[in-house]
C-alpha positions in Angstrom: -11.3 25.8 -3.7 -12.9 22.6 -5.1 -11.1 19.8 -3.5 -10.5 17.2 -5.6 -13.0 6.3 -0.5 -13.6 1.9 1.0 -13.4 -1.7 2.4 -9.7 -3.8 2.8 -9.3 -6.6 0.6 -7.6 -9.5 1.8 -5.3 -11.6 -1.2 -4.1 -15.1 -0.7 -1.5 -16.5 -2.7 1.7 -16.0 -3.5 3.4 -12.6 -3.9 6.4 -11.8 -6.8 9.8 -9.9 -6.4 8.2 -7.9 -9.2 5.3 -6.8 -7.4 5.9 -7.2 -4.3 3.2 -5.9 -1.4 3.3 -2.2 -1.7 2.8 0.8 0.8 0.9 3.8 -0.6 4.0 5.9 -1.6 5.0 2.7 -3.6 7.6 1.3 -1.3 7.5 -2.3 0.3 5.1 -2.5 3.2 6.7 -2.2 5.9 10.4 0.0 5.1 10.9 3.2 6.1 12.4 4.4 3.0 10.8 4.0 -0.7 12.6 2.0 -2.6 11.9 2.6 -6.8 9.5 -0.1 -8.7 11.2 -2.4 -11.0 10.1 -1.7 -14.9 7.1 -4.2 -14.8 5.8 -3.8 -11.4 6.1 0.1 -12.1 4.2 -0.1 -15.7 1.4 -2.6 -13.5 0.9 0.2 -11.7 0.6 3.0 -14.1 -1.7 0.9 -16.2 -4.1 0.6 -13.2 -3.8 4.7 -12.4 -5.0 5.2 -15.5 -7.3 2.8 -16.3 -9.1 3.3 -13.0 -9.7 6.9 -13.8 -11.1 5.7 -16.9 -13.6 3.5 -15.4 -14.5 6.3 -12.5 -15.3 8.8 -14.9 -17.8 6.5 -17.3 -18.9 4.6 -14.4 -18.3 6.2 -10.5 -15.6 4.9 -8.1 -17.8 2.1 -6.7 -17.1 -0.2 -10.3 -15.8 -3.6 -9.0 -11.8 -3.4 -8.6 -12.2 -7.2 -10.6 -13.2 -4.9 -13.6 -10.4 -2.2 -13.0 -7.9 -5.4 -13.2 -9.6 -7.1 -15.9 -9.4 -4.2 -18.2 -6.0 -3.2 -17.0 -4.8 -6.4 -18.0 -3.7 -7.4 -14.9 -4.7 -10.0 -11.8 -6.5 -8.9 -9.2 -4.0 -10.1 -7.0 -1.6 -7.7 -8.6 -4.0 -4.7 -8.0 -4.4 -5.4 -4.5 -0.5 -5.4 -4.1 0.1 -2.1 -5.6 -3.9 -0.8 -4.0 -4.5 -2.9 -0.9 -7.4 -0.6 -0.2 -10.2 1.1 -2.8 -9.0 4.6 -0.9 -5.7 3.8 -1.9 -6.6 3.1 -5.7 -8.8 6.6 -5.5 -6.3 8.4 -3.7 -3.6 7.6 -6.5 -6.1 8.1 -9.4 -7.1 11.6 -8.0 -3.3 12.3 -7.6 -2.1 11.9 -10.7 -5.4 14.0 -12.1 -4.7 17.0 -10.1 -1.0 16.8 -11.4 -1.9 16.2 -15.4 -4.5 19.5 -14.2 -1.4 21.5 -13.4 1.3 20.6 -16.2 1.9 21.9 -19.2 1.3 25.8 -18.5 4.9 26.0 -19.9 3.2 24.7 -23.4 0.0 27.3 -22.8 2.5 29.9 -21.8 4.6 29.0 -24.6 1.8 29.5 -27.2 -0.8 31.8 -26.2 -1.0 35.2 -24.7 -0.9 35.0 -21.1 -4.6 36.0 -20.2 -5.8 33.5 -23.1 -3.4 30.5 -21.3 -5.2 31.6 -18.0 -8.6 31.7 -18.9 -7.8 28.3 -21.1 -6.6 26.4 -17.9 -9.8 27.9 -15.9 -11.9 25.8 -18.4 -9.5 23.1 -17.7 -10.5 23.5 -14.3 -13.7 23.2 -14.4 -14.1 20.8 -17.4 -11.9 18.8 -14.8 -14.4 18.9 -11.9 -17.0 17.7 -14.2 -15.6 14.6 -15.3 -14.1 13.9 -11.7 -16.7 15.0 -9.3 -17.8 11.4 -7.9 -14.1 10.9 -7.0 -13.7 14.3 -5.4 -16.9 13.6 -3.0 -15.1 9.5 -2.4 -12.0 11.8 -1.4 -13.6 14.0 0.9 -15.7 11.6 2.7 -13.1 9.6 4.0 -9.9 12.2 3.9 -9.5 14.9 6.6 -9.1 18.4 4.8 -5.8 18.7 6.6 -4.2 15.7 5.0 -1.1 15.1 3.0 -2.7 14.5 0.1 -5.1 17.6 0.0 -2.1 19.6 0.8 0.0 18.2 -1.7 -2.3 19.1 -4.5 -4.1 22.3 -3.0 -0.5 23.8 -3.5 0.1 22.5 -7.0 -3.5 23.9 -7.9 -2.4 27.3 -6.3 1.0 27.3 -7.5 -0.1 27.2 -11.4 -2.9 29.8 -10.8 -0.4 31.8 -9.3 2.2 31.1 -12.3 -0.3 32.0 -15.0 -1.9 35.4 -13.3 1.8 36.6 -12.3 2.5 36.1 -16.4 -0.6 37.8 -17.6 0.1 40.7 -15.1 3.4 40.9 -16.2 2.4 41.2 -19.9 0.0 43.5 -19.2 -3.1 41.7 -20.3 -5.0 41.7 -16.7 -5.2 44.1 -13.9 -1.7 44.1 -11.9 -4.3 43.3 -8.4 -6.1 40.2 -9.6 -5.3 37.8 -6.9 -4.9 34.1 -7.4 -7.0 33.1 -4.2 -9.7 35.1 -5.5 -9.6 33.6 -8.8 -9.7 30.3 -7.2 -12.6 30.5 -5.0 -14.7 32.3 -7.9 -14.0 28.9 -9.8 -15.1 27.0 -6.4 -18.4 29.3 -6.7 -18.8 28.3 -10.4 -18.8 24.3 -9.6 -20.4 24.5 -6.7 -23.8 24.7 -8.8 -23.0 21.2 -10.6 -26.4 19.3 -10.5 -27.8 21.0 -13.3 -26.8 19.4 -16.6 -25.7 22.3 -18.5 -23.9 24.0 -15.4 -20.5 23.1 -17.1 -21.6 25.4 -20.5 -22.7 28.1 -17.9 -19.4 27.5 -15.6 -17.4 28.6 -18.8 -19.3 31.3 -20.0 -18.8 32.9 -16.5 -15.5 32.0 -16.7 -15.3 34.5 -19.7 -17.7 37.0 -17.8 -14.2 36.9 -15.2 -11.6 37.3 -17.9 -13.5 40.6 -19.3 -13.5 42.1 -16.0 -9.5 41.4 -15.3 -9.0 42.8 -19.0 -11.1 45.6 -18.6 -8.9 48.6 -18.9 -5.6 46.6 -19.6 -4.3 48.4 -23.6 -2.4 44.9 -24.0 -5.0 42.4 -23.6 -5.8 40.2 -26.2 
């Protein structure tokens, strides 16, 4: 599987009850048990998540943090309170884009045959990779494979597959063997090949090369 950081920043100055210094689950520095964000502090820090991943995408995870807190609105003070580290601002960018990878296959399961939802949130996959492969390579210099965070989302990634190739086999649209794991390391395979600029086109017509072979011989497929 694809697996989707560096320097400490000192802050002088004051902190606020609002945002006060933060650990990287979001709790106080310092406290052994998380305590939740007030409103503002909390919205500070979801502005940052997601303009950071903005700014990584056009511009690579090295942009100045100063420009991350500019555009978020924000001080710079205040990211460094919620992100005392660059890792810690990557780490809870590429979070929160591995979970917005796995939700909503409800909604495609909801409104699409099941083979079409799968295949639709393989391109997701890989149309994912593209636009986030400088943070994946940040991640996996500086984070061991065995970490919390790599475990956390390796199971949400394999959980979905799992969810969407159980529902097609169940309808009858793919072969009743097709294997998650199998489908998830053939999409590893497909990425790997990512320095060519039109490997994303050919990543999704192989992609559709897969789904024929898992509907080949299924009456029900679509």
């Amino acid at each position: 599987m694809v697996k989707f950081i560096s320097g400490r920043y000192d802050v002088s100055g004051s902190t606020t009850t609002d945002d006060a210094t933060l650990a990287v689950d979001g709790s106080p520095a310092g406290e052994s048990v998380a305590k939740p964000l007030r409103s503002d502090a909390k919205r500070n820090r979801e502005i940052l998540i997601d303009t950071a991943s903005k700014v990584f995408a056009e511009r690579g995870v090295d942009t100045s943090l100063e420009d991350i807190a500019r555009q978020a609105g924000v001080g710079i003070g205040t990211l460094y309170r919620h992100f005392p580290t660059r890792h810690d601002l990557i780490e809870a960018v590429y979070r929160q884009e591995v979970e917005v990878l796995c939700s909503g296959i409800d909604e495609l399961l909801a409104t699409q045959p099941a083979d079409r939802a799968l295949a639709e949130w393989m391109e997701r996959f890989i149309r994912h990779v593209a636009v986030k492969r400088g943070l994946v390579g940040a991640m996996k210099s500086v984070v061991s494979a065995d970490s919390e965070i790599f475990a956390y989302t390796h199971k949400l990634v394999v959980d979905t597959v799992t969810t969407l190739v159980d529902a097609a086999v169940a309808a009858g649209t793919i072969k009743p063997d097709t294997d998650p794991m199998d489908l998830l390391r053939g999409l590893g395979g497909f990425c790997q090949a990512n320095e060519q600029p039109d490997w994303q086109d050919r990543a999704i017509r192989l992609v559709a090369l897969l789904m024929d072979g898992l509907r080949y011989g299924c009456p029900r497929s679509a």
